[in-house]
C-alpha positions as YAML, in Angstrom:
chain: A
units: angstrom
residues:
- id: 1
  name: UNK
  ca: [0.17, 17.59, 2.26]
- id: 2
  name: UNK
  ca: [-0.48, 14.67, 4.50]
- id: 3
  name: UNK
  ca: [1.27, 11.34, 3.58]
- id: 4
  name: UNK
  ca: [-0.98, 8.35, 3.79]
- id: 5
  name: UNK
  ca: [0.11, 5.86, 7.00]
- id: 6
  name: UNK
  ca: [1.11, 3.26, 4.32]
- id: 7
  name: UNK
  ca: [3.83, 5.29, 2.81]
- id: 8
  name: UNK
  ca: [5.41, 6.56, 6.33]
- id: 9
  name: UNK
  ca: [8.78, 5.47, 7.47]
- id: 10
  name: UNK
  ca: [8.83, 3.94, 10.63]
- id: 11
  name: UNK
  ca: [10.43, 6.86, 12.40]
- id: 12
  name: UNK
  ca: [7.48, 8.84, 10.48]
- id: 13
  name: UNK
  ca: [4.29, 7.15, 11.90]
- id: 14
  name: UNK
  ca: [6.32, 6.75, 15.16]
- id: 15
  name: UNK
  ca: [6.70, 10.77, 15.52]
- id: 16
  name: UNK
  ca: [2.88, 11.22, 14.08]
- id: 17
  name: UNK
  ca: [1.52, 8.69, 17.14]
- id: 18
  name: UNK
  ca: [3.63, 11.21, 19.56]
- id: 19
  name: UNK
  ca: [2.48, 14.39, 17.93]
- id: 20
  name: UNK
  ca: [-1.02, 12.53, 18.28]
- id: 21
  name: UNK
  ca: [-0.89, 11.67, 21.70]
- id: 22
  name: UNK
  ca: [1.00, 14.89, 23.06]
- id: 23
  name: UNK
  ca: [-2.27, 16.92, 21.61]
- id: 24
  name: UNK
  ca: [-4.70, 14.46, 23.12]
- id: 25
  name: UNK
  ca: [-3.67, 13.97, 26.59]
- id: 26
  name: UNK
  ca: [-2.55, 17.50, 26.91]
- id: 27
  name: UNK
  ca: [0.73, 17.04, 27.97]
- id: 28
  name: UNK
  ca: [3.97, 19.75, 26.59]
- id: 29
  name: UNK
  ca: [7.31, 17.17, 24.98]
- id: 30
  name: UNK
  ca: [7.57, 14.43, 23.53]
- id: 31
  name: UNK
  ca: [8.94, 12.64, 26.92]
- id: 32
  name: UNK
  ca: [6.54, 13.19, 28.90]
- id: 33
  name: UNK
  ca: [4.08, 11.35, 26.25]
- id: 34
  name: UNK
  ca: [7.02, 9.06, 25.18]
- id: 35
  name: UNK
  ca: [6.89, 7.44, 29.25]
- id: 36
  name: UNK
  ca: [2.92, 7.40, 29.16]
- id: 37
  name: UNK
  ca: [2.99, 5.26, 26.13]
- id: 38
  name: UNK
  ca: [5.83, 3.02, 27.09]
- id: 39
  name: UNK
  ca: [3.79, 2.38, 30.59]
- id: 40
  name: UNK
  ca: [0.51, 1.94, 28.58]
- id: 41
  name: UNK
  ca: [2.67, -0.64, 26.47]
- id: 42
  name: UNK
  ca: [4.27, -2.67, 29.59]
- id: 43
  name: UNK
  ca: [1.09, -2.60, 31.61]
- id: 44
  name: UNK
  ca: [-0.38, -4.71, 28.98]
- id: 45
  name: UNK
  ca: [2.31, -6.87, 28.31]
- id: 46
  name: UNK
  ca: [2.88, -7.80, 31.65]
- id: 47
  name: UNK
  ca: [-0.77, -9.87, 31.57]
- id: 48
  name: UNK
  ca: [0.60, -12.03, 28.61]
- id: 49
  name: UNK
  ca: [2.41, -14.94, 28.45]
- id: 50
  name: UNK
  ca: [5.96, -15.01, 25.51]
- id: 51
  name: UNK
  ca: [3.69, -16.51, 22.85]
- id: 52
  name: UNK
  ca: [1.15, -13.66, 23.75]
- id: 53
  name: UNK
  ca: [3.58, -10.99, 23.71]
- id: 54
  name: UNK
  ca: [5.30, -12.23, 20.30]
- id: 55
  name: UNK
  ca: [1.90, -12.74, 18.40]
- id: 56
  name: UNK
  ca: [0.41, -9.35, 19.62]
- id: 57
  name: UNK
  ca: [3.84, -7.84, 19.19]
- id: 58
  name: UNK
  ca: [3.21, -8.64, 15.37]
- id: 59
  name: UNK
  ca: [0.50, -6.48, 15.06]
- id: 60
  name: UNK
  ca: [1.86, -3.22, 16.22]
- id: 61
  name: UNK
  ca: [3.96, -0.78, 14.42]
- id: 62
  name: UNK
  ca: [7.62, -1.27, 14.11]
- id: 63
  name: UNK
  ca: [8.60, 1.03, 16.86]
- id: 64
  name: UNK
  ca: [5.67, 0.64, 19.02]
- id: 65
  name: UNK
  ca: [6.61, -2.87, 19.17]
- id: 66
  name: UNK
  ca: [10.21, -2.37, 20.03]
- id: 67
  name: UNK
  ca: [8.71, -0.72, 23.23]
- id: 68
  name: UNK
  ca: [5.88, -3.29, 23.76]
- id: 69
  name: UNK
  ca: [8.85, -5.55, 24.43]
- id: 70
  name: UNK
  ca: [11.52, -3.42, 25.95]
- id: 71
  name: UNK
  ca: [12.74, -4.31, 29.33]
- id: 72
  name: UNK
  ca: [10.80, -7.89, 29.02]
- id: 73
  name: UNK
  ca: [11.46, -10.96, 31.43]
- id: 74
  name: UNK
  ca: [9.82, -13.85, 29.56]
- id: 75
  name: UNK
  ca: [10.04, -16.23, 31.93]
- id: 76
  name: UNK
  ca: [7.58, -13.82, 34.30]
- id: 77
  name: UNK
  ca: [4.10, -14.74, 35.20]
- id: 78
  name: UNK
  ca: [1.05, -13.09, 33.51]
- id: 79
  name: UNK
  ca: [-0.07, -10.50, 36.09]
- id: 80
  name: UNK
  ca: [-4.20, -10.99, 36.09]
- id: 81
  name: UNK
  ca: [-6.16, -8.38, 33.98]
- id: 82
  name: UNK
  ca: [-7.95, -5.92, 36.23]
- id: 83
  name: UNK
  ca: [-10.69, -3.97, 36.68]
- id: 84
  name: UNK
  ca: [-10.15, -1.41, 33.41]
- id: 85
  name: UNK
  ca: [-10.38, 1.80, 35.84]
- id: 86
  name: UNK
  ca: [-7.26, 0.61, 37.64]
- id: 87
  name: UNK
  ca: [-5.03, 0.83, 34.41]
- id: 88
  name: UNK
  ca: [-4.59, 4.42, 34.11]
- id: 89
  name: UNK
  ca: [-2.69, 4.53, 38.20]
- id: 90
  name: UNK
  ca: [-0.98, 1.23, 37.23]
- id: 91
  name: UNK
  ca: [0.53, 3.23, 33.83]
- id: 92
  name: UNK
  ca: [1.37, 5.99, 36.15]
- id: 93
  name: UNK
  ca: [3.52, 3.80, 38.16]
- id: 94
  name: UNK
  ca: [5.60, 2.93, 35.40]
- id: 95
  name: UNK
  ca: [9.00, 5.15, 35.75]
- id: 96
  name: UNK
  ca: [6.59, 6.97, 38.08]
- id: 97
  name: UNK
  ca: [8.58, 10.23, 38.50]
- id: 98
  name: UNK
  ca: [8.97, 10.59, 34.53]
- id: 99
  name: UNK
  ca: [4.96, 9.57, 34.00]
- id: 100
  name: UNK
  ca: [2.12, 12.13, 33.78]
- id: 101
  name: UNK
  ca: [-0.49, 9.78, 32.17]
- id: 102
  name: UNK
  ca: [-3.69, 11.91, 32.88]
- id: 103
  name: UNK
  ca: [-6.99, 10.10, 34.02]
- id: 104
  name: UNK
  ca: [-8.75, 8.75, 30.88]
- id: 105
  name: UNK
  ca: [-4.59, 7.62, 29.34]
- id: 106
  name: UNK
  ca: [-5.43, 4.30, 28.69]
- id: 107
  name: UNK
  ca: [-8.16, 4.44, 26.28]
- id: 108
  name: UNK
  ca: [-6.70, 7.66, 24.60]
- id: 109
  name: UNK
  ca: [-3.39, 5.57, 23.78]
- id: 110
  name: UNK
  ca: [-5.28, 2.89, 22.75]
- id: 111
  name: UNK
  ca: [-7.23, 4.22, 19.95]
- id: 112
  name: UNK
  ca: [-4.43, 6.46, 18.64]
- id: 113
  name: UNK
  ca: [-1.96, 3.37, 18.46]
- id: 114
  name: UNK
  ca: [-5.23, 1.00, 17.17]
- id: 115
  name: UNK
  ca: [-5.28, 4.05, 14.29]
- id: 116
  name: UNK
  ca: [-1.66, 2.98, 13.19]
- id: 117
  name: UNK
  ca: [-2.40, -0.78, 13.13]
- id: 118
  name: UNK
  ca: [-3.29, -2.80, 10.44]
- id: 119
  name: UNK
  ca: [-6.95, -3.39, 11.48]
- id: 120
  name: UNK
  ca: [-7.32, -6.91, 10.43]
- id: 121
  name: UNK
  ca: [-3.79, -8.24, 11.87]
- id: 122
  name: UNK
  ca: [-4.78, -6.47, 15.15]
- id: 123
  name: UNK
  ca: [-7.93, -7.88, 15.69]
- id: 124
  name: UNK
  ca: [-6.44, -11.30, 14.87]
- id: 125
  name: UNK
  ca: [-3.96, -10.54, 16.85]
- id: 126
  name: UNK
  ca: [-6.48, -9.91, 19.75]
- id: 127
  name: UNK
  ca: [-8.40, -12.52, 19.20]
- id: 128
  name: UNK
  ca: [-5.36, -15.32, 20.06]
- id: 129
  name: UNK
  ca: [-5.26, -13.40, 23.52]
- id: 130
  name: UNK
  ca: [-7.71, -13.43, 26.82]
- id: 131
  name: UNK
  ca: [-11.16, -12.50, 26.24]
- id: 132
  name: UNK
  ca: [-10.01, -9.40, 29.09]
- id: 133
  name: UNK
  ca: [-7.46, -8.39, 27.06]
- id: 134
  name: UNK
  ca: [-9.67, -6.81, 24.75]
- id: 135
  name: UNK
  ca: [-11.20, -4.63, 27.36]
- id: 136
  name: UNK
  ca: [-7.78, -3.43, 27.62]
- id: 137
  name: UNK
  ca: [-7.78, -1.98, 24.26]
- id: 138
  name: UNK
  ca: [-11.41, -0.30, 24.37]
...
C-alpha cells in the first residue's frame, strides 16, 4: 500500500526522495545520493541572497530544507547563475571525493524534489527569485 505524500512523516518523504533518486541516477546507498542532493541543494543556494534562501527555503520539504541551508554563510555574495550545463560539474565539486552526481544530476534532482513540493508554494516561491533561477529547476 502506498501512503499518499500528504500523510508521510518527514523522515518518510525524506527516505522516499532517496529511494527515488538512488533508482534514478543509478547510484548503490543512500550516501552516495545523500552528497549529490546536498550539492544540488548548495549549488543553488549559493546564487541567492538570505531573503532568497529563507523564502525558497519555505517551499521545500522539511528535511530538504534543513540541507538547502546547511553549512550557510549569509552574509556571502550571490554567485551569478550559469550556463545550466555547468551545474552538474559544479554539484560534483561539492564534497568532491564523497559526490558521484552522474551527467544529467541536476535536472533528475530537480523534478524528484519538485514531486515532493507543494506545487503552488513552489512556484510562488520561484517566482520571488531571478528569472535564471528557474532554469535551475527545469
Amino acid at each position: 500500500m502506498t501512503v499518499p505524500q500528504e500523510y508521510m512523516l518527514a523522515q518518510q518523504r525524506f527516505d522516499a526522495l532517496l529511494v527515488e533518486l538512488i533508482d534514478k541516477l543509478g547510484l548503490t546507498t543512500r550516501h552516495q545520493v545523500y552528497a549529490v542532493l546536498f550539492g544540488f541543494l548548495q549549488v543553488f543556494r549559493s546564487r541567492l541572497d538570505a531573503d532568497q534562501t529563507l523564502v525558497f527555503a519555505g517551499a521545500l520539504p522539511a528535511i530538504v530544507s534543513a540541507m538547502f541551508v546547511a553549512d550557510w554563510e549569509p552574509g556571502e555574495a550571490p554567485r551569478p547563475f550559469a550556463d545550466p550545463a555547468g551545474y552538474d560539474e559544479e554539484v560534483r565539486n561539492v564534497r568532491r571525493d564523497h559526490n558521484f552526481a552522474p551527467p544529467g544530476a541536476r535536472r533528475v534532482v530537480a523534478a524528484a524534489i519538485r514531486s515532493q513540493c507543494d506545487c503552488g508554494a513552489f512556484n510562488a516561491a520561484l517566482a520571488q527569485l531571478p528569472r535564471e533561477a528557474a532554469a535551475f529547476w527545469e
